[in-house]
C-alpha positions as CSV (number, residue, x, y, z in Angstrom):
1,X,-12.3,-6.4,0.9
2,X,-10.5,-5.3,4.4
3,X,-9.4,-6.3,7.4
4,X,-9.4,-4.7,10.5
5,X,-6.3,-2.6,12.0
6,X,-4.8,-3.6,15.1
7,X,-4.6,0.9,15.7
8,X,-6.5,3.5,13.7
9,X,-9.7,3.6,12.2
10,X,-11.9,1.1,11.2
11,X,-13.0,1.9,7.8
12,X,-16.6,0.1,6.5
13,X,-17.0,-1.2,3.0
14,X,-18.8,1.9,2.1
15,X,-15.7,4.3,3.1
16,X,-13.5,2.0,1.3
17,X,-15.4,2.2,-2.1
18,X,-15.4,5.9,-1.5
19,X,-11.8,6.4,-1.8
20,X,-11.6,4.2,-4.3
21,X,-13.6,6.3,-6.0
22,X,-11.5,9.2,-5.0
23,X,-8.4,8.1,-6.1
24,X,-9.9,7.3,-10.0
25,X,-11.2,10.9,-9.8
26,X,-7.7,11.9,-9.1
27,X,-6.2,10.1,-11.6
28,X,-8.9,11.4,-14.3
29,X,-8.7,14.7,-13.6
30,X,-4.8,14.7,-14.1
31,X,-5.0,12.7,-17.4
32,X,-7.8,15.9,-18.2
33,X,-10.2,13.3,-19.0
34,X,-14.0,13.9,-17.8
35,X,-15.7,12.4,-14.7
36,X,-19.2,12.7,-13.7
37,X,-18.1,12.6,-10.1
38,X,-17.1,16.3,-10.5
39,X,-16.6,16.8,-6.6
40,X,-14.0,13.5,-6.1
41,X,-16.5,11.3,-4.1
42,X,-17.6,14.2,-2.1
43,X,-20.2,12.7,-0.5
44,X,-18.6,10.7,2.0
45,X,-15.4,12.3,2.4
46,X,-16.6,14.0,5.8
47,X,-16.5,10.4,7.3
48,X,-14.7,10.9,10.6
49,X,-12.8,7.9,10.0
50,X,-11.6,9.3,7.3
51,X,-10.2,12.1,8.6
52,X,-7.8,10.0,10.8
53,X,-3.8,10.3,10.2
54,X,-2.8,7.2,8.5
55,X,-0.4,5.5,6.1
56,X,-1.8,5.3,2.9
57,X,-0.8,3.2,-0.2
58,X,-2.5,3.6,-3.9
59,X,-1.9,0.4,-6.1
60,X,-2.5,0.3,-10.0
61,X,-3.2,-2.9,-11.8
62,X,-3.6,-3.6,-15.2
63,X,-4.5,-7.2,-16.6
64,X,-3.6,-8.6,-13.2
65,X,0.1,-6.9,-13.0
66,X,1.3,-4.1,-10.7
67,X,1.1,-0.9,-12.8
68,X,2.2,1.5,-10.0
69,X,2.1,1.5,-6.1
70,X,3.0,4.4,-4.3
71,X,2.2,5.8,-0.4
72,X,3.6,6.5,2.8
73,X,3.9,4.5,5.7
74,X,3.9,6.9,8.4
75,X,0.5,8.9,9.7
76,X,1.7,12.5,8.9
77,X,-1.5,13.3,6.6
78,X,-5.2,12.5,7.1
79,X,-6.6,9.3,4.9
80,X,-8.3,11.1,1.9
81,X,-5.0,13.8,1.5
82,X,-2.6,10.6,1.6
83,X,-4.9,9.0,-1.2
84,X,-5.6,12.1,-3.5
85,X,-2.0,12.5,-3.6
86,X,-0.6,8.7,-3.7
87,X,-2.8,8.3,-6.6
88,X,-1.3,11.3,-8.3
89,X,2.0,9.5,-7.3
90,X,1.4,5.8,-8.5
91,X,-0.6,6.4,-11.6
92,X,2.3,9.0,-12.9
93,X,5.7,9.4,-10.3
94,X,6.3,5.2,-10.1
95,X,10.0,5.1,-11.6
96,X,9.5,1.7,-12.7
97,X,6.5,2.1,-14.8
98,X,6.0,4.9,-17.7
99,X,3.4,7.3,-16.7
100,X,-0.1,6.3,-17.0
101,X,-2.0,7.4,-20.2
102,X,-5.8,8.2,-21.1
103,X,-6.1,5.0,-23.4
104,X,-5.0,2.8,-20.1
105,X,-7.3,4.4,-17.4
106,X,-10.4,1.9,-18.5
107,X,-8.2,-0.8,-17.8
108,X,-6.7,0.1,-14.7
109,X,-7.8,-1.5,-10.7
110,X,-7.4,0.6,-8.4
111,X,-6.4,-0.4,-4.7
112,X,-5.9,1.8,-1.2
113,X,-4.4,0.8,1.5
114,X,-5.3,2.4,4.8
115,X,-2.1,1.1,7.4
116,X,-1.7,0.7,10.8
117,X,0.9,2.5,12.5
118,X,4.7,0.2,12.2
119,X,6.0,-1.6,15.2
120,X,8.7,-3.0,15.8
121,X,9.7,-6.7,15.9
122,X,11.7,-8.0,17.9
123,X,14.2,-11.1,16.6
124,X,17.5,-12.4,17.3
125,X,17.8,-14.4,14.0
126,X,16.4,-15.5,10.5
127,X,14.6,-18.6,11.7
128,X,13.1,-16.8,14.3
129,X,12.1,-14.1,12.3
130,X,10.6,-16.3,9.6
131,X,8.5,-17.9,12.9
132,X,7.0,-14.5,13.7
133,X,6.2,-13.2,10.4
134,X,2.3,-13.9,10.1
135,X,1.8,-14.6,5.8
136,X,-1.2,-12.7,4.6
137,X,-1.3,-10.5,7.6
138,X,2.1,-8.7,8.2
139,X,3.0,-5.9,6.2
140,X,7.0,-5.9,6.6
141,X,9.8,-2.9,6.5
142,X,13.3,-4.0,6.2
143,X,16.0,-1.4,7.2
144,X,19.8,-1.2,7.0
145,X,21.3,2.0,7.4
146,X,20.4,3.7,4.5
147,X,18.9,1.1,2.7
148,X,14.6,0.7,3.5
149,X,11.9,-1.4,1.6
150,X,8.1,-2.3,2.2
151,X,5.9,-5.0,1.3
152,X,2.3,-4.9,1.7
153,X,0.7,-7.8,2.9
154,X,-1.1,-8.1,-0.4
155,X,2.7,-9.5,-1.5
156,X,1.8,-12.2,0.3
157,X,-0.4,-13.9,-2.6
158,X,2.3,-13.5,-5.0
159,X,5.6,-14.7,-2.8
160,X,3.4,-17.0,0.1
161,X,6.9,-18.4,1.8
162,X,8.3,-16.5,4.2
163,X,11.9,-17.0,2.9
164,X,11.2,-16.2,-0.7
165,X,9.2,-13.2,1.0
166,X,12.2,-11.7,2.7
167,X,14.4,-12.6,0.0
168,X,12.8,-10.6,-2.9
169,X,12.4,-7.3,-0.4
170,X,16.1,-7.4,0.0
171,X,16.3,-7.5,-3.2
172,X,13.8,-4.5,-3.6
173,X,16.2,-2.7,-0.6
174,X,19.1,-2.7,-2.6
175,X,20.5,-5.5,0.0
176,X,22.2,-9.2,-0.9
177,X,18.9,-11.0,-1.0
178,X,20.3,-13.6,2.2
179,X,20.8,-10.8,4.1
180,X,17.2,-11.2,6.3
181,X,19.0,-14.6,7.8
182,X,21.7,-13.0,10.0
183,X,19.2,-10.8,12.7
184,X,21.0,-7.5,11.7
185,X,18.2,-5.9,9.8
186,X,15.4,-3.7,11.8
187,X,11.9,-5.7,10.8
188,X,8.9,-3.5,11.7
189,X,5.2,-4.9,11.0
190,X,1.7,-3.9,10.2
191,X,-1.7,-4.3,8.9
192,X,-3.8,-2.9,6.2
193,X,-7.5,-2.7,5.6
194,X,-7.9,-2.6,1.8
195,X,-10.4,-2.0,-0.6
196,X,-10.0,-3.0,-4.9
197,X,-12.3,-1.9,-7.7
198,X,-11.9,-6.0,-8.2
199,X,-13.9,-7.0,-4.8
């Protein structure tokens, strides 16, 4: 499944499975296991559009819960770098999880997430912000000085109010979880195409 980005590539279907398939290689060949896909998806990998600088986000699953998510939100590394090592990253370097074994890789899903470069939004308080935010569409950032977070716009399914939305990435910022309603925090949006092993 995807959806278009408003900047960046446009990744088909076909690209997406492709570094889906990449990123199980990844993981495989870190857990020594063997793959028949000795070359990581190689046919495919070429795709121009995959060769674009983009954020990239690699999200584990297992019986329906999160199992790891890891990636970067800025474009400083082409697509199929950002998910060869994000994959590395969420299936083993998530510090909430333990790190993945061999007995759990047949019953992992693997996501990617290919993002659009952030932008800004602009707001001058929590109602308003809550007005602008687009469910299901809008990845969000929250910053406060040293404090960041991210939520994919996957989150959405899981947390489909805007309010409880902000609320639990304060939370995951290290802020009070009310803090989204007084304007001071910098909100930034943007969209993902993704592609599951579910879809």
């Amino acid at each position: 499944m995807s959806d278009t980005l408003k900047t960046g590539p446009t990744i088909s279907d076909e690209q997406g499975r492709v570094l889906v398939q990449l990123a199980r290689h990844i993981i495989r060949r870190k857990l020594g296991l063997p793959d028949d896909d000795v070359d990581g998806s190689k046919e495919g990998l070429q795709d121009a559009a995959l060769q674009e600088k983009c954020g990239v986000f690699v999200t584990l699953h297992k019986a329906g819960q999160l199992r790891g998510c890891i990636g970067s939100l800025s474009g400083d590394e082409v697509i199929i770098d950002g998910v060869r090592k994000n994959a590395c990253h969420a299936a083993f370097n998530d510090y909430r999880f333990q790190p993945l074994t061999s007995d759990e890789i047949d019953q992992i899903d693997i996501e990617v997430s290919v993002l659009s470069s952030p932008v800004p939004l602009a707001y001058e308080c929590g109602e308003e912000l809550v007005v602008k935010l687009r469910p299901g569409i809008d990845g969000v950032i929250l910053r406060s000085g040293s404090h960041s977070a991210t939520f994919l716009p996957q989150v959405w399914e899981q947390l489909p109010e805007p309010e409880i939305f902000l609320s639990h990435l304060c939370q995951k910022a290290g802020l009070s979880p009310s803090e989204w309603r007084d304007g001071s925090l910098v909100v930034l949006t943007y969209q993902v195409q993704y592609f599951s092993e579910k879809h």
